[in-house]
ROSE-4610 file (N, C-alpha, C; in Angstrom, 1 decimal, always signed):
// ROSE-4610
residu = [X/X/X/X/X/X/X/X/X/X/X/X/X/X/X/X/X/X/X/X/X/X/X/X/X/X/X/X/X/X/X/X/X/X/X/X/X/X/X/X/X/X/X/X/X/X/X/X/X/X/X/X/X/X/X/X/X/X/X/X/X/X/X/X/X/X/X/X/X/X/X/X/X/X/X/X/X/X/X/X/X/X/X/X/X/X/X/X/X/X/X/X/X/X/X/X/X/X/X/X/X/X/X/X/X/X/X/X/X/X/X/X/X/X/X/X/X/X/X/X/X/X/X/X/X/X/X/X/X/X/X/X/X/X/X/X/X/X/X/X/X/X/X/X/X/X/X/X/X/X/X/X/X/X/X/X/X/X/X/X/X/X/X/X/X/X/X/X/X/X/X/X/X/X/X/X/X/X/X/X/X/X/X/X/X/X/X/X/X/X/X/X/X/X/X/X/X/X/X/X/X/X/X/X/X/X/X/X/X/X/X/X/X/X/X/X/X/X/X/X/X/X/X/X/X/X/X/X/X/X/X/X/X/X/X/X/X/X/X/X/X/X/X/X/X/X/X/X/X/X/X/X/X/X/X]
num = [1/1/1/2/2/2/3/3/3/4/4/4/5/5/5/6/6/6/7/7/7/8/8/8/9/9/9/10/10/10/11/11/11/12/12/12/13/13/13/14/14/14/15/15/15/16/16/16/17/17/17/18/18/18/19/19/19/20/20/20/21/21/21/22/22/22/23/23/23/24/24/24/25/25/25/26/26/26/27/27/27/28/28/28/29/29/29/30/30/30/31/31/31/32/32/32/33/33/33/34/34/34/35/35/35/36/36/36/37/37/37/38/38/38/39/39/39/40/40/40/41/41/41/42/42/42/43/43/43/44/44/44/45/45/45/46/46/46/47/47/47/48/48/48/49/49/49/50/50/50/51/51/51/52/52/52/53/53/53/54/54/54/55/55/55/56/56/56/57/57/57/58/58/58/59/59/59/60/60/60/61/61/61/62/62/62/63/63/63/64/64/64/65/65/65/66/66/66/67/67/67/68/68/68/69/69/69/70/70/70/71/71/71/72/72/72/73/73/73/74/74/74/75/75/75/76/76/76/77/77/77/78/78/78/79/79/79/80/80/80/81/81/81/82/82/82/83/83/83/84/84/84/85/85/85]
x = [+7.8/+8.3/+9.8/+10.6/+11.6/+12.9/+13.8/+14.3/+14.4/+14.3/+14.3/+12.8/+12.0/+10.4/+10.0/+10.6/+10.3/+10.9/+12.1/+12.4/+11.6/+11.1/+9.9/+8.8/+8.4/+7.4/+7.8/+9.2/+9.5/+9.7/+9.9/+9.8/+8.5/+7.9/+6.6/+5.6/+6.1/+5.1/+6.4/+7.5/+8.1/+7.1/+7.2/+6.7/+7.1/+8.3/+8.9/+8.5/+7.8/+7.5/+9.1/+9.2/+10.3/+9.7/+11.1/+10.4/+11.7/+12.3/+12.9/+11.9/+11.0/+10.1/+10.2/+10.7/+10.7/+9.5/+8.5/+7.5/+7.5/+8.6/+8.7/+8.9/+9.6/+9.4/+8.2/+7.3/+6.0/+5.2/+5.6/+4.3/+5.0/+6.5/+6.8/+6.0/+6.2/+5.7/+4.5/+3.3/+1.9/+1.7/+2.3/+2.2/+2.8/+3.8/+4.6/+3.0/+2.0/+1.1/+0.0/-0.1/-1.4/-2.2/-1.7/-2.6/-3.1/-4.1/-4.8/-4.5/-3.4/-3.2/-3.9/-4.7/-5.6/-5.3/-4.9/-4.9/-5.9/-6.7/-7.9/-7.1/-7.7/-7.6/-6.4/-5.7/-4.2/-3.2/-2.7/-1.7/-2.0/-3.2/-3.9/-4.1/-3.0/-3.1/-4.2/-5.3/-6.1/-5.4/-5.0/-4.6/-6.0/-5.9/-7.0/-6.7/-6.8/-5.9/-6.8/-7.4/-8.0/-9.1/-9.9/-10.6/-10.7/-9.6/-9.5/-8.5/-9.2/-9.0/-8.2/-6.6/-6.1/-5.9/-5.5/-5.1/-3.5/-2.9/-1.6/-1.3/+0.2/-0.1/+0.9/+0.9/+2.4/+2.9/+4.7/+5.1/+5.6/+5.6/+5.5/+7.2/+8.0/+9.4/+10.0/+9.8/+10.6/+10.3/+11.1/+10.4/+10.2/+10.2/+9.9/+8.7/+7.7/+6.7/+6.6/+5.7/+5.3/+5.1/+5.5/+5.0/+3.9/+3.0/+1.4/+1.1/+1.7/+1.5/+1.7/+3.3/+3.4/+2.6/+2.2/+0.8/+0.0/-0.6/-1.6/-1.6/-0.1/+0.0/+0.0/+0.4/+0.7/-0.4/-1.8/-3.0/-3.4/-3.1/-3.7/-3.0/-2.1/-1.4/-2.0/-2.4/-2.7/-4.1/-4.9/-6.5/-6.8/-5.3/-5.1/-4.7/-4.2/-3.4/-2.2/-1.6/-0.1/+0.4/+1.1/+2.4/+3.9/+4.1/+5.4/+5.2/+7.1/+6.9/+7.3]
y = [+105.0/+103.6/+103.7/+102.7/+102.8/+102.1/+101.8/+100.8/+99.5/+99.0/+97.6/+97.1/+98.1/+98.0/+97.9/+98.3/+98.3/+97.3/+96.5/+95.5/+94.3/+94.4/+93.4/+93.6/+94.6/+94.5/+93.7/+94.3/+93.6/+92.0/+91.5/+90.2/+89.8/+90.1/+89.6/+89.6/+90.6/+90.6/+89.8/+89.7/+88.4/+87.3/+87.2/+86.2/+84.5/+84.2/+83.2/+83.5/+82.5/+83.2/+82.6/+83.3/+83.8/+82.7/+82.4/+81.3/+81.8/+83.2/+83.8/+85.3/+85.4/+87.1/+86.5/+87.5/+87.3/+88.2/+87.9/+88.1/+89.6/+90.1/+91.2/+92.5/+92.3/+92.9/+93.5/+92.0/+92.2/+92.9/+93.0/+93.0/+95.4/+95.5/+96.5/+97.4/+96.8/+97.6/+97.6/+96.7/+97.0/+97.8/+98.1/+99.2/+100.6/+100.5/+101.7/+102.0/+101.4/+101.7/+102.2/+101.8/+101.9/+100.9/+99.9/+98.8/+99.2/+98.1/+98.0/+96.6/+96.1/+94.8/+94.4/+93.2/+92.5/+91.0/+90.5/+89.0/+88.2/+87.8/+87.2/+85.6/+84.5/+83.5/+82.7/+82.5/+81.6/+82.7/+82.2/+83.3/+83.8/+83.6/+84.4/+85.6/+86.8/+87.9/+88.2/+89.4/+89.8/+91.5/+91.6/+93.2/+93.8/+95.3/+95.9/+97.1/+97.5/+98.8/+98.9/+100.3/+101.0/+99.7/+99.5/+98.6/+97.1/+96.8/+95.4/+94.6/+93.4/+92.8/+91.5/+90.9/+89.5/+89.4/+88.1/+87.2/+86.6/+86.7/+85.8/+84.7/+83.6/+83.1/+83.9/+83.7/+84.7/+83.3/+83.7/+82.3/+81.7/+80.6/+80.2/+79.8/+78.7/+78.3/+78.9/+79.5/+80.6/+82.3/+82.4/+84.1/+84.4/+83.3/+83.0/+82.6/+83.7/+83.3/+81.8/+81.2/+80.0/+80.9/+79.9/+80.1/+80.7/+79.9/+80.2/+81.2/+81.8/+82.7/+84.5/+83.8/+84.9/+85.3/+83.9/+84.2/+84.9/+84.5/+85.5/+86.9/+87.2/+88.6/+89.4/+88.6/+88.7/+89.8/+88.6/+88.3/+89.8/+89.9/+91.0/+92.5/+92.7/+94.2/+93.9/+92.7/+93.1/+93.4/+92.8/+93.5/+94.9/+95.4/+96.7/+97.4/+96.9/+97.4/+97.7/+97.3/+97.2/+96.4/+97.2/+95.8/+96.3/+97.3/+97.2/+98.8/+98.8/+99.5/+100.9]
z = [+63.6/+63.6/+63.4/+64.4/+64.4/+63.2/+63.3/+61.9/+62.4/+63.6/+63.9/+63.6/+63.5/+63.7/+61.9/+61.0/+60.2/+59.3/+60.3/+59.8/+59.9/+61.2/+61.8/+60.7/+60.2/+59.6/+58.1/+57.9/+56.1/+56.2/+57.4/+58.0/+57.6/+58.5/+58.3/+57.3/+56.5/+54.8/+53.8/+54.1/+53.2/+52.7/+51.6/+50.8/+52.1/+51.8/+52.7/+54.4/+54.7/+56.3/+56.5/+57.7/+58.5/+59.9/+60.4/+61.7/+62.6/+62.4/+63.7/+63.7/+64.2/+64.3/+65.9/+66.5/+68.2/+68.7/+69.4/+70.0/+70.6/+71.3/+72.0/+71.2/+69.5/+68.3/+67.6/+67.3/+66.9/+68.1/+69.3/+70.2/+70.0/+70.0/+69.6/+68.2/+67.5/+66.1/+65.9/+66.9/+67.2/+67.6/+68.8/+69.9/+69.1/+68.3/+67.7/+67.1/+66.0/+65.2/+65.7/+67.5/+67.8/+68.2/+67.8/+67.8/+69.8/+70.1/+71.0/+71.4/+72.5/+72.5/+74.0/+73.9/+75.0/+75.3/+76.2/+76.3/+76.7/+75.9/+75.6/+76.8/+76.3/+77.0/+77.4/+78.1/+78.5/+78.1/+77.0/+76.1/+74.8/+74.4/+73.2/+73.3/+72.2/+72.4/+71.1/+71.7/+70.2/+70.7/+69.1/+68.5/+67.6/+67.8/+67.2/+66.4/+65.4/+64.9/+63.8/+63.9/+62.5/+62.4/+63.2/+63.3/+62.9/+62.6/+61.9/+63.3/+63.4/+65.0/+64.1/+65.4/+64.9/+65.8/+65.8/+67.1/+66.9/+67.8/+67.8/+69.5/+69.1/+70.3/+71.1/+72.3/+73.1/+73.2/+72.5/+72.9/+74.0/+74.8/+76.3/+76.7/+75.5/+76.0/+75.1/+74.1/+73.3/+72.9/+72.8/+72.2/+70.8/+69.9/+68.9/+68.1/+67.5/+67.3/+66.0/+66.0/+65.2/+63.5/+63.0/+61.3/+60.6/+61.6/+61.8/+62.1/+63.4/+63.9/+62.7/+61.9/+61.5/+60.4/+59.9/+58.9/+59.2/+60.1/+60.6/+61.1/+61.3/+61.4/+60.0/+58.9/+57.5/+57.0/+57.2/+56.8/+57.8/+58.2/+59.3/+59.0/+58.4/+57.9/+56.6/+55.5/+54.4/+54.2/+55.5/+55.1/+55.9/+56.2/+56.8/+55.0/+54.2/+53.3/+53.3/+54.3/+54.4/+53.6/+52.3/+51.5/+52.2/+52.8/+53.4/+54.0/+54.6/+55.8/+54.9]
């Protein structure tokens, strides 16, 4: 993992969600880990890594994922056991 990649990640385990994580980052530091990325329906991407599956949205007029979104990636490194990079 690289150091822009491990910044993405300290982003996204911030306590404070973060409402600038740019989409082509996170879709980086999945891919850096292995993850297994699939585009399930419209723009719903499902990730898979070390068996534990999430979902995010691909964003459409920005490259800025949603709040929501980064929760859910949050939620997704911590039932991986990830508290940081």
């Amino acid at each position: 993992m690289n150091h822009k990649q491990k910044h993405t990640l300290e982003s996204i385990l911030q306590k404070q969600v973060s409402g600038n994580i740019h989409w082509r980052d996170v879709e980086s530091l999945l891919e850096a880990l292995g993850a297994e990325l699939q585009t399930t329906h419209g723009a719903r991407m499902t990730y898979v890594l070390n068996g534990v599956t999430g979902t995010v949205h691909k964003p459409h007029h920005s490259s800025v994922l949603s709040k929501q979104d980064v929760r859910h990636l949050r939620d997704f490194f911590h039932n991986l056991g990830v508290t940081g990079p």
